[in-house]
C-alpha positions as CSV (number, residue, x, y, z in Angstrom):
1,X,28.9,-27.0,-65.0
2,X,25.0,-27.2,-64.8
3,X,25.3,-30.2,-62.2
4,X,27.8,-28.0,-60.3
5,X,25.5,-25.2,-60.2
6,X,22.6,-27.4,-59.1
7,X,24.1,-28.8,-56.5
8,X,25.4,-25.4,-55.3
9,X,21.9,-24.0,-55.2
10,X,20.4,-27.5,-53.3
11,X,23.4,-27.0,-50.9
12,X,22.3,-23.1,-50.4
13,X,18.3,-23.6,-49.9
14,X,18.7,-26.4,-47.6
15,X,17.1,-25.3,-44.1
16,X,18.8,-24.8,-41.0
17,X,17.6,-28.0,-39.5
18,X,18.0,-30.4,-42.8
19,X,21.3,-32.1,-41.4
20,X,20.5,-32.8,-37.6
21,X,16.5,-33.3,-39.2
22,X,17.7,-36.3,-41.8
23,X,20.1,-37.9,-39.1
24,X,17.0,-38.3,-36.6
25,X,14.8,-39.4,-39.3
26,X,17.5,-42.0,-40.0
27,X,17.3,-43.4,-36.6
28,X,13.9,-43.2,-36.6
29,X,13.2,-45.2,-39.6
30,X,15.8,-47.7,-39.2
31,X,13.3,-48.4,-36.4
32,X,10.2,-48.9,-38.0
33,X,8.6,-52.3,-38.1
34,X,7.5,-53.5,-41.9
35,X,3.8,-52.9,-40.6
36,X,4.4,-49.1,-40.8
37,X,3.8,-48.1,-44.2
38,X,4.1,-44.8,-46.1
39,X,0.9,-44.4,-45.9
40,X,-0.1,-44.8,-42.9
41,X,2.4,-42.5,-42.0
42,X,0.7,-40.1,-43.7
43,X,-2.3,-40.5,-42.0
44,X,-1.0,-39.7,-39.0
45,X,0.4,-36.6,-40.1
46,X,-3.2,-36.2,-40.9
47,X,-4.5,-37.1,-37.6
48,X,-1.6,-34.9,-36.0
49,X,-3.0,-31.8,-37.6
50,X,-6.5,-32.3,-36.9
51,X,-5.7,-32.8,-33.0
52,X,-3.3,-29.5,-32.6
53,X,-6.1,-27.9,-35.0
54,X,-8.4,-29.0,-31.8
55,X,-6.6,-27.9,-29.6
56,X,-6.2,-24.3,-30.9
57,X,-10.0,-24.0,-30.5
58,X,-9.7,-25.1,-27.2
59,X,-7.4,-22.9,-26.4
60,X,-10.1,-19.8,-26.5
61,X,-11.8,-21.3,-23.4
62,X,-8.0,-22.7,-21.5
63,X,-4.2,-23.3,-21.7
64,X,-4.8,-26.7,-20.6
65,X,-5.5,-27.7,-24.3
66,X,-1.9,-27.0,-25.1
67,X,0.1,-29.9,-24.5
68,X,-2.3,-31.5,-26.7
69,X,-1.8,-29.2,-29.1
70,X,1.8,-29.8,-29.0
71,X,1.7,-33.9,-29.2
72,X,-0.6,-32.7,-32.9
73,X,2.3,-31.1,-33.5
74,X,4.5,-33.8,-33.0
75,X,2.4,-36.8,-35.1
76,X,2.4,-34.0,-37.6
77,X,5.6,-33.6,-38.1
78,X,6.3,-37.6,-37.8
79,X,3.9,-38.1,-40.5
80,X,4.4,-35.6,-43.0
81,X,8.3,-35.8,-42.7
82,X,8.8,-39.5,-42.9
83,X,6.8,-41.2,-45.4
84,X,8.6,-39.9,-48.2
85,X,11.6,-41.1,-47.0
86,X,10.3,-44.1,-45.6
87,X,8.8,-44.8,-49.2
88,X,12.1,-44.1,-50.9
89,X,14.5,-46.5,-48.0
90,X,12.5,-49.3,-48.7
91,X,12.1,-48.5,-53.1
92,X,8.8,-48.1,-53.2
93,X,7.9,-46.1,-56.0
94,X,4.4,-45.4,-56.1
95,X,3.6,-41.4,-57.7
96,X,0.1,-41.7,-56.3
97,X,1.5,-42.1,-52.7
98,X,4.0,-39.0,-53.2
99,X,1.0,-36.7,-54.7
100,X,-1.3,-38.2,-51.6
101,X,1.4,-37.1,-49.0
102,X,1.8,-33.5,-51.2
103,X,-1.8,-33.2,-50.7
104,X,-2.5,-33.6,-47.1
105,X,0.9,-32.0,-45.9
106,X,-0.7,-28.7,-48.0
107,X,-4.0,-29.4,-46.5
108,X,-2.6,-30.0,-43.2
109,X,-0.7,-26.7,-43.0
110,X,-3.8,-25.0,-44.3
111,X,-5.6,-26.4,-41.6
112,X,-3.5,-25.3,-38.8
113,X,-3.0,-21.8,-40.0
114,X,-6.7,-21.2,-40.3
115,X,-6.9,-22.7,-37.1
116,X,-4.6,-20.1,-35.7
117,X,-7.0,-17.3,-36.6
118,X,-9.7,-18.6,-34.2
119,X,-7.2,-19.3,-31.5
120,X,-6.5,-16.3,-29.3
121,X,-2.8,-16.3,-30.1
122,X,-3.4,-14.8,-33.6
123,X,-6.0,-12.9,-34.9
124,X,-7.8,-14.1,-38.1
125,X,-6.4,-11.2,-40.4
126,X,-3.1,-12.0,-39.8
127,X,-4.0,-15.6,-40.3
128,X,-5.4,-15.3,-43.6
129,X,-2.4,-12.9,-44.2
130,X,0.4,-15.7,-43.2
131,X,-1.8,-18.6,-45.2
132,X,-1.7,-16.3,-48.3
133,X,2.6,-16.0,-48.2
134,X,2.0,-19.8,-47.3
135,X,0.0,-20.7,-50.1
136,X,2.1,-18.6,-52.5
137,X,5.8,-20.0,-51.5
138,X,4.1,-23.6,-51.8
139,X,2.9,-23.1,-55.7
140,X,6.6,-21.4,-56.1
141,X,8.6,-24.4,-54.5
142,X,6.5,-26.7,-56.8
143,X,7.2,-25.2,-60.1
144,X,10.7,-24.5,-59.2
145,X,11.3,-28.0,-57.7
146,X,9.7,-29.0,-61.9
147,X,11.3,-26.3,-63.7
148,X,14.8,-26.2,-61.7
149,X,15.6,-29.5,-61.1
150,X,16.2,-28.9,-57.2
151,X,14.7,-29.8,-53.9
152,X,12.0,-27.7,-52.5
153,X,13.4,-24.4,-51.5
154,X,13.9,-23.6,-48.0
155,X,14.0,-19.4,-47.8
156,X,16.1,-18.0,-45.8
157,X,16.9,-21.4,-43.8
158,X,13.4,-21.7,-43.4
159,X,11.7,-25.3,-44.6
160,X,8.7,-27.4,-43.4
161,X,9.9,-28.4,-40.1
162,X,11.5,-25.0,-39.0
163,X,7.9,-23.6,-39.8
164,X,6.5,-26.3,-37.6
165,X,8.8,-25.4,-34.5
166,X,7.6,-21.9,-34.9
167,X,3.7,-22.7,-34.9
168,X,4.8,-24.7,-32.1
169,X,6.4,-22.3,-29.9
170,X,4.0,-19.4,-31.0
171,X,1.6,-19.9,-28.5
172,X,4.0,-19.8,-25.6
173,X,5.5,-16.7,-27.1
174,X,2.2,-15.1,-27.3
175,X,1.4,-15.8,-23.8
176,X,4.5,-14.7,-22.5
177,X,4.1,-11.4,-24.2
178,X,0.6,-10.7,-23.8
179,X,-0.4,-11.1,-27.6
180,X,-4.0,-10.2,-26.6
181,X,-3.0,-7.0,-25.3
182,X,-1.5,-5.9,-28.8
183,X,-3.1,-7.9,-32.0
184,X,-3.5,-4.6,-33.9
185,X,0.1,-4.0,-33.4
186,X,0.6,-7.7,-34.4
187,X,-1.3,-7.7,-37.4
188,X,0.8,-4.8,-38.6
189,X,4.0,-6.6,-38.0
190,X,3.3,-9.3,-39.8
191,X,1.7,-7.2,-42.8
192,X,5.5,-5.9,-43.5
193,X,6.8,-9.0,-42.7
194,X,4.7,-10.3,-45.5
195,X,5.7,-7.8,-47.7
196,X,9.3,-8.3,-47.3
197,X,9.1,-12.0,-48.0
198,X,6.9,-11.6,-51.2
199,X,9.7,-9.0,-52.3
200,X,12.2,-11.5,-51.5
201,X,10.5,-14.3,-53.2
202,X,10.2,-12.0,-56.6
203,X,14.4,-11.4,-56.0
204,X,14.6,-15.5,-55.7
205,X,12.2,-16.0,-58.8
206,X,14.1,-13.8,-60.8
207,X,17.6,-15.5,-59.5
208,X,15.9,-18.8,-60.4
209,X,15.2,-17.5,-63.7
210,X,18.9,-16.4,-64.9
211,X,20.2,-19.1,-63.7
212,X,17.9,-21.5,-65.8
213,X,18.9,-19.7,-68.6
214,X,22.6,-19.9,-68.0
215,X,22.0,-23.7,-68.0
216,X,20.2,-23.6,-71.1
């Protein structure tokens, strides 16, 4: 009954993307040569970050930085998505690798939020706002992923790569909407945005909770 409660709940946090996600990350790793290693897909994850962190400063001064930005984006998400699944297709079953990737994928998403704040698409309040809801569902997907037995939670549909496709697209959003026009009005939104997804992270916690102690 546990097992079939378990898988119920992995089945219900998986992300909106998961399926199509897993079946392009199929293909693409079924094309890797051997010389690509887990690793060094994690450095370019790293790399990826670092270059769309660029390219958000750039962006104070012009819009020509953002197709850059957008290509970070990309090696980003090539990195920090495939080298755990590249590492577990081909058995290799180093811990220090998997705590390495953890690492930099938190770092890199810290980067790029912080980032965001110096950009003109977001002001830094809101920033530091977004990186503290950030900061907080990463520490509770870690304890629940020890605690619960489960894959890391995706809220609401929402995982790693959906958040991803958003930073992506947020600049074009903000330009076609004039964010500069209305960052107070912004900041605001995304303050009771926060609020509601902190609320509804207490609700999950607390789901989490009874149903570890139906198990047990």
């Amino acid at each position: 009954m546990a097992f079939l409660l378990s898988e119920r709940i992995e089945r219900l946090d998986r992300s909106f993307l998961a399926a199509s996600e897993q079946r392009l990350a199929d293909v693409i790793l079924a094309a890797l040569p051997a010389s690509v290693t887990p690793l060094r897909l994690t450095k370019i994850g790293v790399i990826g970050a670092v270059v769309a962190a660029a390219a958000l400063v750039g962006c104070r001064w012009s819009s020509a930085w953002l197709p850059l930005f957008l290509s970070g984006i990309v090696l980003n998400w090539l990195g920090m998505a495939l080298d755990g699944p590249l590492a577990r297709r081909r058995k290799e079953t180093d811990r220090r690798l998997d705590v390495i990737g953890q690492i930099n994928d938190l770092l890199s998403q810290v980067l790029l939020i912080m980032m965001f704040g110096v950009s003109p698409f977001l002001s830094f309040q809101s920033a530091l706002v977004i990186l503290a809801c950030y900061l907080l569902f990463s520490a509770y997907n870690y304890v629940r992923t020890i605690a619960h037995h489960a894959r890391p939670m995706a809220y609401i549909g929402l995982g790693p790569s959906e958040f991803r496709i958003l930073m992506a697209a947020w600049p074009f959003i903000a330009q076609a909407t004039g964010v500069d026009e209305g960052l107070s009005q912004l900041d605001t939104a995304i303050l009771i945005l926060a609020a509601i997804g902190v609320a509804g992270l207490a609700v999950k916690a607390l789901s989490d909770a009874r149903q570890i102690a139906a198990e047990e």
